[in-house]
VOBA-32491 format. One line per field, with one value per residue (C-alpha): x, y, z; residue in one letter; residue number from 0. Coordinates in steps of 0.5 Angstrom, whole numbers, plus 500, padded with zeros to 3 digits. Each point is the difference from the previous one (the first is absolute). Layout:
BEGIN
X	[X ...] $
Y	[Y ...] $
Z	[Z ...] $
drentor	[a ...] $
marse	[NUM ...] $
END
This chain:
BEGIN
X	[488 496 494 494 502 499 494 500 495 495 501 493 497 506 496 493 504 503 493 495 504 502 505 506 498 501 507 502 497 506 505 497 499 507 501 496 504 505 505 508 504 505 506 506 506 506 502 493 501 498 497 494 498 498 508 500 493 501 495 506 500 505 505 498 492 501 497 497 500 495 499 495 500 497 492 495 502 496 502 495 503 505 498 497 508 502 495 500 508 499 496 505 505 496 499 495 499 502 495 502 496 495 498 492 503 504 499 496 504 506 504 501 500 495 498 505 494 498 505 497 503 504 501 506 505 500 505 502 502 501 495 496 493 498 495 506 504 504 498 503 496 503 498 503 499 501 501 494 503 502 492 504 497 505 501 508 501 501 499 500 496 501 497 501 494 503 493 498 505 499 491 498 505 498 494 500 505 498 491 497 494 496 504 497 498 505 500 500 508 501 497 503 507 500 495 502 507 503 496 502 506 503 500 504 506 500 499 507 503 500 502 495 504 506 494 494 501 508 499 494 501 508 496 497 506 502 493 501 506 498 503 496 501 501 495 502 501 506 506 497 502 500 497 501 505 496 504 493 501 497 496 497 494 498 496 501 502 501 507 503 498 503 507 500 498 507 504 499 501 506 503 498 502 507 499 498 499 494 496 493 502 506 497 495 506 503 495 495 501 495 498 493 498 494 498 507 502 508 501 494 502 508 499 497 507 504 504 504 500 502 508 498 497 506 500 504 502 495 502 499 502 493 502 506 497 494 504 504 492 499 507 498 492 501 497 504 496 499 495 494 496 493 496 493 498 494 502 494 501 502 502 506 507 505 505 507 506 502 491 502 507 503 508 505 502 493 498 502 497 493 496 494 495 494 494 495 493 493 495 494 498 495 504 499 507 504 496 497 502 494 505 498 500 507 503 496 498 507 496 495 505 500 507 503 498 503 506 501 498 504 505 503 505 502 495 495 495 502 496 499 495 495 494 497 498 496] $
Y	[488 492 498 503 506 504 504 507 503 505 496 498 508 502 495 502 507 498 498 504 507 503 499 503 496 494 503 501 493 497 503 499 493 499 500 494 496 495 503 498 496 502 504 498 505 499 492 496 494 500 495 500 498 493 500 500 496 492 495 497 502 506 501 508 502 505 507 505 508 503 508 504 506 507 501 499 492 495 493 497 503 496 492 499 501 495 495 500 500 493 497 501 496 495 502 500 505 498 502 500 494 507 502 498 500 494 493 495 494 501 504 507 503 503 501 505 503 504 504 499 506 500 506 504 502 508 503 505 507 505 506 495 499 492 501 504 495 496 492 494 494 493 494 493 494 493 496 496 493 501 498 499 503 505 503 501 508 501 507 505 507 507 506 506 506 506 504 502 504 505 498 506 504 502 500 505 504 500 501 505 501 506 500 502 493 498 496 492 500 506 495 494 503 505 496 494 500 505 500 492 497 506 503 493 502 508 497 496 505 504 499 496 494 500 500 496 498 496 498 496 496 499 497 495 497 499 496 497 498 497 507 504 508 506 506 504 494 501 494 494 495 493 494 494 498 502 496 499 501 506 503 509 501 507 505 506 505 494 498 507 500 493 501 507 497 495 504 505 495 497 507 502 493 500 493 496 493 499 506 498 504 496 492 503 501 494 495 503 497 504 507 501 507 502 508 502 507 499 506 505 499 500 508 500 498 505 506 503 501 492 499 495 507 504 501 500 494 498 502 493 493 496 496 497 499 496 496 499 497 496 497 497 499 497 494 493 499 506 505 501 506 501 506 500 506 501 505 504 501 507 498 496 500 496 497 502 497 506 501 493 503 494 501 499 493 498 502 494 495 503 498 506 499 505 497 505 497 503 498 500 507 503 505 505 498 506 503 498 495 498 502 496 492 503 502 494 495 496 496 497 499 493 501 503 494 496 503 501 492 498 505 500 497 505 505 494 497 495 493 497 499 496 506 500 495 496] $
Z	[462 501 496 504 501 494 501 503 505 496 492 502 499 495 496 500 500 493 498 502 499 494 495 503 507 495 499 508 500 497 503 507 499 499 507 500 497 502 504 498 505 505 498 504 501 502 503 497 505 506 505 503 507 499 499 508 501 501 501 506 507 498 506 501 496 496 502 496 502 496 501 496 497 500 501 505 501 504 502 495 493 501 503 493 497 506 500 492 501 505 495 495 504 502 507 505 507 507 505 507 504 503 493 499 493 501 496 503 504 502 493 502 492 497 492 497 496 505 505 508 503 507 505 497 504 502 498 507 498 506 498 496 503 498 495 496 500 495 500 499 497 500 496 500 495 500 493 499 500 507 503 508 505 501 493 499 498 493 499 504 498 504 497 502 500 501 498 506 502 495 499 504 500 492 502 505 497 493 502 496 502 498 493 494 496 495 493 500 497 506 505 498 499 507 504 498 498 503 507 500 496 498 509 502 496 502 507 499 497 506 508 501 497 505 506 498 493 500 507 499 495 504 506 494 499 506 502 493 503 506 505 504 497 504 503 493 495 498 504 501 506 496 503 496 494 492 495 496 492 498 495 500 496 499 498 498 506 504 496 501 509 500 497 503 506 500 497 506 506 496 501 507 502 497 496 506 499 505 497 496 494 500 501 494 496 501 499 494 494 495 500 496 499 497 498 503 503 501 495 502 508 499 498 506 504 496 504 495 492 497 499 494 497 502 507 505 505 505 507 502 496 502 494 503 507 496 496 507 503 494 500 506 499 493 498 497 494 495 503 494 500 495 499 497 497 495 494 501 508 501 508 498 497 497 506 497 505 504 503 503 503 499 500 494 501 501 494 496 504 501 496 497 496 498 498 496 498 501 505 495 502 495 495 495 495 501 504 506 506 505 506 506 497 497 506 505 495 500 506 496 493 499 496 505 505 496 499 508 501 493 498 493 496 493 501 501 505 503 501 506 506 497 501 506 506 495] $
drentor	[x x x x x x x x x x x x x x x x x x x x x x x x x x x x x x x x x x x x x x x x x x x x x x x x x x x x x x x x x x x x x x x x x x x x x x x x x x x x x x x x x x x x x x x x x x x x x x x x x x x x x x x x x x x x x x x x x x x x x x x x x x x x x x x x x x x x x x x x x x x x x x x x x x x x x x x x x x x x x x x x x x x x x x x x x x x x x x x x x x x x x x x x x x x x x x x x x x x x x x x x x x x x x x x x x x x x x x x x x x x x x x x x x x x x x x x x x x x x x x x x x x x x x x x x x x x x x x x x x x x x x x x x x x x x x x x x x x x x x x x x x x x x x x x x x x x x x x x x x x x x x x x x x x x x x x x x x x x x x x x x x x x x x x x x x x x x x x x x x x x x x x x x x x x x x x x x x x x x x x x x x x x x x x x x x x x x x x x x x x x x x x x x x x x x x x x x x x x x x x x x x x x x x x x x x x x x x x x x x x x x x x x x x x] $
marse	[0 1 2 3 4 5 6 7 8 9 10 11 12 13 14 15 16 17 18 19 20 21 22 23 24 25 26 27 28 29 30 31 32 33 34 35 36 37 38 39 40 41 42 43 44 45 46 47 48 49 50 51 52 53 54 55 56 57 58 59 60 61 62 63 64 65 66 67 68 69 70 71 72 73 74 75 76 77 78 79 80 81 82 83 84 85 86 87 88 89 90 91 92 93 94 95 96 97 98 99 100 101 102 103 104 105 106 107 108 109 110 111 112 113 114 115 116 117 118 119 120 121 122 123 124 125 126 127 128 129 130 131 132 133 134 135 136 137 138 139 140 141 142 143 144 145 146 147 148 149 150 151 152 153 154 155 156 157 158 159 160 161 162 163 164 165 166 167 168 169 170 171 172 173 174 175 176 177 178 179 180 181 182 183 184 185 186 187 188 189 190 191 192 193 194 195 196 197 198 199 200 201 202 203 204 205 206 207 208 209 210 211 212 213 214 215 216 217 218 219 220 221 222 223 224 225 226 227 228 229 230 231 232 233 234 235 236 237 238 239 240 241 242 243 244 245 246 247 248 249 250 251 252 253 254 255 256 257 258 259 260 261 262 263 264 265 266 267 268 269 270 271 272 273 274 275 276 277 278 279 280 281 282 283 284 285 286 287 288 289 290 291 292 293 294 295 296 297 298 299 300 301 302 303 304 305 306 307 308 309 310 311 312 313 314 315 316 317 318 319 320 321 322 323 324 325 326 327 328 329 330 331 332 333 334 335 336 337 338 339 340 341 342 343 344 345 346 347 348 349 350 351 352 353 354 355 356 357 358 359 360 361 362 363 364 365 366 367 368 369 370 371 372 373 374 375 376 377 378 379 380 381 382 383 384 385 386 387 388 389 390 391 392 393 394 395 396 397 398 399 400 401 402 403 404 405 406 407 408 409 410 411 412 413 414 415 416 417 418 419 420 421 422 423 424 425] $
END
């Protein structure tokens, strides 16, 4: 990890522990406090080179600006969790927000951008789902930024954010399914791990798991695309009636669950569209050039899918070649440049698992041509070597880890950080 960010949560009260204690808890104490020490640097499996977003950020009026769609994962998210990530990621680039001229946050004088230290949020758009009441809808929040060397009065786009907030469709479900009140009281440990894990992360993925994918789940985030492709979905979400012409270069960001609903979510309409080449999913293949995933879930949800006893362990053949008709889709979606997939993941999160090449259902031809790499680094989480893992930075705490910052801004050469933007807007 980066100098400054060596110090674990709690040393503090191991050290007057240790001091204060018996011999034996000046023994415990050295052991505890291994887990403040210096953190190792990042391990790299598989490709060690990759680019980072900056590959595809340039100071000149570009011809199309770069779109990056972001969709979080698990848990009870709101909009703030994720605008310090996103102003911290403008910042990053050196660029500045643009504020329609209605906005009361606009800059003075005729410049429509604001400071990026700060995220101004707009209206979202309301992701319509038949059956779905308003407050329970999915959201999509959309950002725009200008290079901060163009002070025109009307800022060239540069940059394009649509973040994705699917957390509502599931918030008040958990909550009314999962209440107990009038329960016996439970113990911390249970409380945290039923109440809080299980009543809030954990239910997401059991409510994709089930039918409730293919009717609100998928089809939220299906409609998504679609806006995010200037179209206008239909009642269900799941076709989609374009309106414009997206050719933007395109990065994914996600998070946790939020990596798995996306490629399901592509890999469905695909399918049912029969490869059509005016479908969202497919402009979303054609144009995006880097993946970036952190805390995964392709394994965990893939066993989701499954209808028979696996072939690979001695099965018998699936009824339905969906390999080949994926590779027929992709052939006709496929990228020019190489298409490049990253996944973050800290050792010590126990909601993530390593991206193989068959959890992305790439087909055989491609798998030389896509570039894979898994990261592994700590978030800085409190640890107990060998022991113990505070598990909710591990698992949400890639937002706020600065290497990874600069690893998606930078990328890495031969398993190192690359140098590049000066840092920050100075």
């Amino acid at each position: 990890m980066s100098e400054g960010h060596e110090r674990c949560v709690g040393c503090d009260y191991l050290l007057w522990l240790g001091l204060t204690g018996r011999p034996i808890l000046a023994t415990l104490l050295i052991f505890l406090l291994a887990a403040c020490s210096a953190l190792p640097t990042p391990v790299v499996l598989d490709q060690d080179s990759f680019d980072g977003m900056s590959a595809l950020v340039d100071n000149s009026p570009p011809a199309r600006p770069l779109h990056i769609l972001m969709v979080h994962g698990i848990g009870t998210t709101t909009p703030d969790q994720f605008e310090s990530f996103i102003a911290a990621l403008a910042n990053r680039l050196r660029l500045v927000q643009i504020l329609p001229p209605s906005s009361e946050r606009r800059s003075p004088g005729c410049r429509a951008a604001a400071a990026s230290s700060k995220i101004v949020r707009l209206d979202p758009t309301l992701i319509n789902i038949r059956g779905v009441p308003p407050e329970a809808q999915a959201q999509l929040y959309n950002y725009t930024f200008a290079s901060t060397a163009d002070d025109s009065c009307n800022p060239t786009p540069v940059l394009n954010i649509s973040f994705l907030l699917w957390a509502p469709l599931t918030g008040d479900i958990k909550l009314a399914a999962l209440e107990e009140n009038g329960a016996p009281s439970t113990q911390e440990f249970a409380y945290l791990a039923k109440d809080v894990f299980i009543d809030h992360y954990l239910a997401d993925v059991v409510l994709y798991g089930g039918t409730y994918r293919d009717k609100v789940m998928r089809p939220s985030i299906q409609a998504a695309l679609c806006y995010v492709t200037d179209g206008k979905p239909s009642e269900d979400g799941k076709t989609c009636r374009p309106l414009g012409n997206y050719n933007d270069p395109t990065i994914i960001v996600t998070h946790s669950l939020g990596g798995y609903m996306l490629m399901d979510a592509v890999d469905d309409e695909l399918f049912r569209e029969h490869c059509a080449t005016n479908t969202p999913a497919n402009k979303i293949l054609r144009n995006t050039k880097f993946i970036y995933m952190m805390a995964n879930q392709l394994a965990l949800l893939d066993l989701s899918t499954l209808q028979g006893y696996p072939r690979r362990l001695g099965g018998s053949r699936p009824d339905d070649n969906l390999a080949h008709r994926f590779a027929e889709c992709w052939e006709i979606a496929k990228p020019s440049a190489e298409e490049q997939v990253v996944a973050f993941s800290d050792p010590n999160d126990i909601l993530t698992w390593l991206v193989q090449r068959n959890n992305l259902k790439l087909p055989r031809p491609d798998w030389g041509s896509a570039q894979l790499t898994n990261v592994y680094l700590s978030n800085d989480e409190f640890s107990i070597p060998f022991l113990f893992s505070e598990p909710s930075t591990a698992h949400n705490g890639y937002l706020d880890n600065p290497t990874v910052m600069e690893m998606l801004v930078c990328g890495m050469k031969n398993g190192a950080i690359k140098a590049c933007l000066p840092n920050g807007i100075p």
